[in-house]
C-alpha positions in Angstrom: -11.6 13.0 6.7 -8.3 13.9 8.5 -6.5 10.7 8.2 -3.1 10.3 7.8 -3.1 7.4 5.1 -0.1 5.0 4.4 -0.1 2.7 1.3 1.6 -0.9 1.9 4.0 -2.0 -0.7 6.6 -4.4 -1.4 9.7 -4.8 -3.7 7.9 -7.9 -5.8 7.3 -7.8 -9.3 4.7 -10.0 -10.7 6.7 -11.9 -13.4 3.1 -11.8 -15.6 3.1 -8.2 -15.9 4.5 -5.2 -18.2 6.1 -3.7 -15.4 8.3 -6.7 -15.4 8.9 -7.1 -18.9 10.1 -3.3 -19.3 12.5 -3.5 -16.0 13.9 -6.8 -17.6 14.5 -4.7 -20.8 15.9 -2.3 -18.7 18.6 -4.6 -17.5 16.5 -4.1 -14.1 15.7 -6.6 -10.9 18.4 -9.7 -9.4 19.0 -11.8 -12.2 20.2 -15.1 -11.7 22.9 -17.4 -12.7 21.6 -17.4 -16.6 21.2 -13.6 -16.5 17.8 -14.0 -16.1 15.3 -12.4 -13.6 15.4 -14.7 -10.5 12.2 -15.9 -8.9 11.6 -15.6 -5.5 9.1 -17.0 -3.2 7.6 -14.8 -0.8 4.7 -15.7 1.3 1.7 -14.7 -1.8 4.1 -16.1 -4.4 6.6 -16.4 -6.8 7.7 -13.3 -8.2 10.9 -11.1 -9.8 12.5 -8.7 -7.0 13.8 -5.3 -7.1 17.7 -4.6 -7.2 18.1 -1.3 -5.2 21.5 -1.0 -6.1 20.2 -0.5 -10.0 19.7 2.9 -11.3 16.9 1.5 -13.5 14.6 -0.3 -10.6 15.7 2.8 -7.8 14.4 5.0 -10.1 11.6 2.9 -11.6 10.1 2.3 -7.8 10.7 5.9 -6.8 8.7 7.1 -10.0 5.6 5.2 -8.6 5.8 6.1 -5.1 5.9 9.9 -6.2 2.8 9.9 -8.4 1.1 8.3 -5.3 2.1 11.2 -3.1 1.5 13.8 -5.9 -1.6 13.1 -7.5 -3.2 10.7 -4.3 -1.8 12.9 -1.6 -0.6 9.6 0.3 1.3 10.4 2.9 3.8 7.7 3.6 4.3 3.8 3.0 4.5 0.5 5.0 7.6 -1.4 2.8 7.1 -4.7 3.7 9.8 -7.2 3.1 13.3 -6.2 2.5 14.9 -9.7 4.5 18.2 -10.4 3.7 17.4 -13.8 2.5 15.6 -13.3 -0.2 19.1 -11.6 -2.0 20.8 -14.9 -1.2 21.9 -16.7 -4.1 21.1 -14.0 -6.9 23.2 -11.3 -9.3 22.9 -7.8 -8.6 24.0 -4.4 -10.4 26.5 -4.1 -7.5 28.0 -6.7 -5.8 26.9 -6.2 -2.9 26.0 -8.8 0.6 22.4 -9.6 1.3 22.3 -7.2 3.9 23.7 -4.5 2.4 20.2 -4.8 -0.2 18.3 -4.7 3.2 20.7 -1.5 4.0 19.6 0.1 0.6 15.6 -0.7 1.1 15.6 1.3 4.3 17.8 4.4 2.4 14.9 4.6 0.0 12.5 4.8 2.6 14.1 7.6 4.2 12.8 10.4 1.4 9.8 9.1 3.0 8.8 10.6 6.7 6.2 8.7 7.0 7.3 5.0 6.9 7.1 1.5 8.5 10.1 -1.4 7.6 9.8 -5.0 9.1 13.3 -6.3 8.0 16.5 -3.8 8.3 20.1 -3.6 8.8 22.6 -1.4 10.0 20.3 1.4 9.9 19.7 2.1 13.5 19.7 5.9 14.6 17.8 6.6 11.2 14.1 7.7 11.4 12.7 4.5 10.5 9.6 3.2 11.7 10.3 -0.6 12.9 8.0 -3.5 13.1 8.8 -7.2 14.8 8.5 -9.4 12.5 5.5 -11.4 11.6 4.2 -13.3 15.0 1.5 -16.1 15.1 -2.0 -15.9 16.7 -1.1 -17.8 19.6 0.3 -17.2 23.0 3.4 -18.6 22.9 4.3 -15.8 20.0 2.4 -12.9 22.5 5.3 -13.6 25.2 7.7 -12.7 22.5 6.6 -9.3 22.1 8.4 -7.6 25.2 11.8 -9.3 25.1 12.0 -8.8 21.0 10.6 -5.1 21.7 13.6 -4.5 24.1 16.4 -6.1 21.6 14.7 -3.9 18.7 15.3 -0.4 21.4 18.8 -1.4 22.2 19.6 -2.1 18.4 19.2 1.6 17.5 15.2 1.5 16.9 13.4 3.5 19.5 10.3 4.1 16.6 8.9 0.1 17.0 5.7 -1.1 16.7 5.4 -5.3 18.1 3.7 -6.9 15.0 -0.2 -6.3 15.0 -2.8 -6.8 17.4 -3.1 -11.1 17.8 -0.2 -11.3 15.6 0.2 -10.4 12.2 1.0 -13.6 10.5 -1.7 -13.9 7.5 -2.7 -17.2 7.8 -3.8 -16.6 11.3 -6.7 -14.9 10.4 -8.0 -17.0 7.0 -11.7 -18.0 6.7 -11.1 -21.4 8.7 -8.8 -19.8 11.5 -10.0 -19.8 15.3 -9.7 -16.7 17.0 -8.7 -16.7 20.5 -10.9 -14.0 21.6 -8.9 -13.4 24.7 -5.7 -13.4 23.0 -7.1 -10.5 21.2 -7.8 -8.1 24.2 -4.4 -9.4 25.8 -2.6 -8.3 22.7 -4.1 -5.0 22.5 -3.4 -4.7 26.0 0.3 -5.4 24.9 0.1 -3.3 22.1 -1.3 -0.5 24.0 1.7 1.7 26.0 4.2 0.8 23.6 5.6 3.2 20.3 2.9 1.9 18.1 -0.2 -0.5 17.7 -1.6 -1.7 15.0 -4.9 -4.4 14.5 -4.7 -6.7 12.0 -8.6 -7.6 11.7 -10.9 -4.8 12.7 -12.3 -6.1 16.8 -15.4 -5.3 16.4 -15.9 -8.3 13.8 -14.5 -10.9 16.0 -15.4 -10.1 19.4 -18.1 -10.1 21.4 -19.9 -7.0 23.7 -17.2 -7.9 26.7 -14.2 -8.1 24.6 -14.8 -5.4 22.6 -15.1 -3.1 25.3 -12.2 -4.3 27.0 -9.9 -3.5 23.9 -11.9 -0.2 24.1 -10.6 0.8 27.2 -6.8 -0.4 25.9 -7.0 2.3 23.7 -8.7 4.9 25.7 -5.9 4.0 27.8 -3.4 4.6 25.3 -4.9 8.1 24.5 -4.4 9.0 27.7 -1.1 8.8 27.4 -0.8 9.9 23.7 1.6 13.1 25.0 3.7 11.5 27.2 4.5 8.5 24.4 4.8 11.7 21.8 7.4 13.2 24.1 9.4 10.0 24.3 9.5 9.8 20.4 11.1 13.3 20.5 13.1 12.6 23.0 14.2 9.1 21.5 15.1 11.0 18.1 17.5 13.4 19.7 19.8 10.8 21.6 18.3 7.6 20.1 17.0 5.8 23.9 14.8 2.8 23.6 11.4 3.7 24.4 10.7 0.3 25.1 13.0 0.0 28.3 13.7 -3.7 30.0 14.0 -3.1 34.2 17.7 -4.3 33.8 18.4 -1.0 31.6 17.3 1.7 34.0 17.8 -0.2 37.4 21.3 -2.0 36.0 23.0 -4.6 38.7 19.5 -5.3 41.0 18.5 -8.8 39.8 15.9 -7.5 36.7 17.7 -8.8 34.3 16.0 -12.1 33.5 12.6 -10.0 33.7 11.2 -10.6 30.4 7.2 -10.3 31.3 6.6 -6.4 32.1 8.7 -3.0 30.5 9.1 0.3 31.5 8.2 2.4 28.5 10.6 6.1 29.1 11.4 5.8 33.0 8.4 7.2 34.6 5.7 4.3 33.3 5.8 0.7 34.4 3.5 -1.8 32.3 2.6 -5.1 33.4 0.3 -7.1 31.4 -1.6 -10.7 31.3 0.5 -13.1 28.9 -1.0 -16.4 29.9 -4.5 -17.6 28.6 -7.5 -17.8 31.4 -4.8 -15.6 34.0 -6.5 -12.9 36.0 -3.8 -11.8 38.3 0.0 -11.4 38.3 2.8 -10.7 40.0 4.9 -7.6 39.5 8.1 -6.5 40.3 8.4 -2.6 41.4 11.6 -1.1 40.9 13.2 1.3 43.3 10.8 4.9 43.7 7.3 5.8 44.3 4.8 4.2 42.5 1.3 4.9 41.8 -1.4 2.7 39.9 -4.7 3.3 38.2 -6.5 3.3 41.1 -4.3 5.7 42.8 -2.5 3.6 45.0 1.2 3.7 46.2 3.9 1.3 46.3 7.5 2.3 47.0 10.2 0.0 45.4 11.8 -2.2 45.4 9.1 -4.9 46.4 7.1 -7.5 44.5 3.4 -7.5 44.6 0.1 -9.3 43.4 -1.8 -7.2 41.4 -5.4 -8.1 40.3 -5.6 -8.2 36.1 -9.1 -9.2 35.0 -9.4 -9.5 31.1 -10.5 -5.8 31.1 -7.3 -4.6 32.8 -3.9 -3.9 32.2 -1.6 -3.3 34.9 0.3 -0.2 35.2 2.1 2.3 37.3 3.5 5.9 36.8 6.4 6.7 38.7 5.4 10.0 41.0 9.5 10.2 42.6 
């Protein structure tokens, strides 16, 4: 059908299984203190974990990621996990720090073009895919997005993608949660001219016929702009730039450095979305230049102005000079 299809996987072993008892024959996964495989809790679990710097699990893990690729033509994988603190307190084939583990996950994943990490270290300027890590469905998590997107650029990882759409913490979205329909759209909005979005619960089961259109037009929005964001990847992976860009970084030493609300994604496109629940208009701070909005009007920076932001819009502006 022409997709491009990524498989999600972790570095867990489920202790009741016969993967685990051959890799624990194998002298495989962190042991602990009585030589045994540790247990560790993860959020579905309790369960043995991989030891990357191990011959036997490397090779092990690589084996079934290969015959994935080879004989189910997958293209790429989302490795989930990888956090430094689940190698605290555990026996590995080297001796090696925490991060350092979270240092080898990532070298794994670069055989892989295709890929998507959520916990890394010390591997900035490598073609890793980047996600924020796991952010609850509420709005106090959604005003988190651009300032964490920003640190995530200036730490070496240009290819980021801010969690998924209404936040990407499971228990958000169990059969008892409430949705926050307009949290949804604002998200997407969010989401929408940054590196990467990603939903987490397919929109057209939780929203209604206004809602659903307005996240429509987020990502029509977003395909509008498909080549210039493509362009910014390439450019990012020759001399490693944020693509994510807080107004301090470009306009350095003009009072935007406590601006933590809008982002300039590459230098030529302002965004400025709604981050507070029942909001409809905002305030936005243009930088110096000439700068044009969806309607087609002008503003020449620096000034601050009032722009109207119903639930169906998101405010932005392409600089023109």
């Amino acid at each position: 059908m022409g997709f491009t299809v990524m498989l999600w996987v972790c570095p867990f072993i489920s202790p009741d299984s016969d993967v685990y008892r051959k890799l624990k024959d194998d002298d495989g996964l962190l042991r602990n203190e009585s030589s045994d495989p540790a247990m560790i809790e993860w959020w579905n679990g309790t369960s043995a974990l991989l030891d990357f710097s191990n011959p036997a699990d490397f090779n092990w893990f690589d084996e079934q990621l290969a015959y994935l690729t080879e004989k189910y033509k997958v293209d790429g994988f989302k490795f989930d996990a990888g956090d430094a603190q689940y190698y605290k307190n555990v026996n590995s084939f080297k001796d090696i720090s925490p991060n350092e583990h979270s240092s080898l996950f990532g070298l794994f994943g670069l055989k892989y073009p295709i890929n998507e990490y959520r916990a890394m270290w010390k591997m900035g300027g490598q073609p890793l895919a980047e996600r924020l890590r796991d952010k609850n469905h509420n709005w106090v998590d959604l005003k988190k997005l651009i300032p964490h997107m920003i640190i995530q650029g200036l730490s070496g990882y240009p290819f980021s993608c801010p969690d998924m759409i209404g936040g990407g913490e499971f228990t958000s979205f169990l059969d008892d949660a409430t949705i926050d329909q307009e949290l949804i759209v604002r998200s997407t909005q969010v989401h929408a001219l940054m590196p990467m979005m990603q939903f987490s619960v397919a929109p057209w089961r939780i929203l209604n016929k206004e809602n659903l259109a307005a996240v429509k037009k987020a990502v029509d929005l977003r395909q509008g702009f498909a080549d210039y964001i493509w362009k910014l990847a390439e450019d990012s992976a020759q001399n490693n730039e944020p693509m994510v860009r807080s107004m301090e970084y470009e306009y350095p030493g003009q009072g935007y450095e406590l601006v933590n609300d809008q982002f300039l994604l590459g230098e030529n496109l302002l965004v400025a979305p709604v981050l507070q629940k029942g909001i409809h208009q905002r305030t936005v701070r243009i930088p110096p230049g000439k700068w044009q909005d969806a309607m087609g009007d002008v503003f020449i920076g620096p000034v601050e102005i009032t722009v109207s932001a119903p639930i169906n819009t998101l405010p932005h502006f392409r600089k023109t000079k």
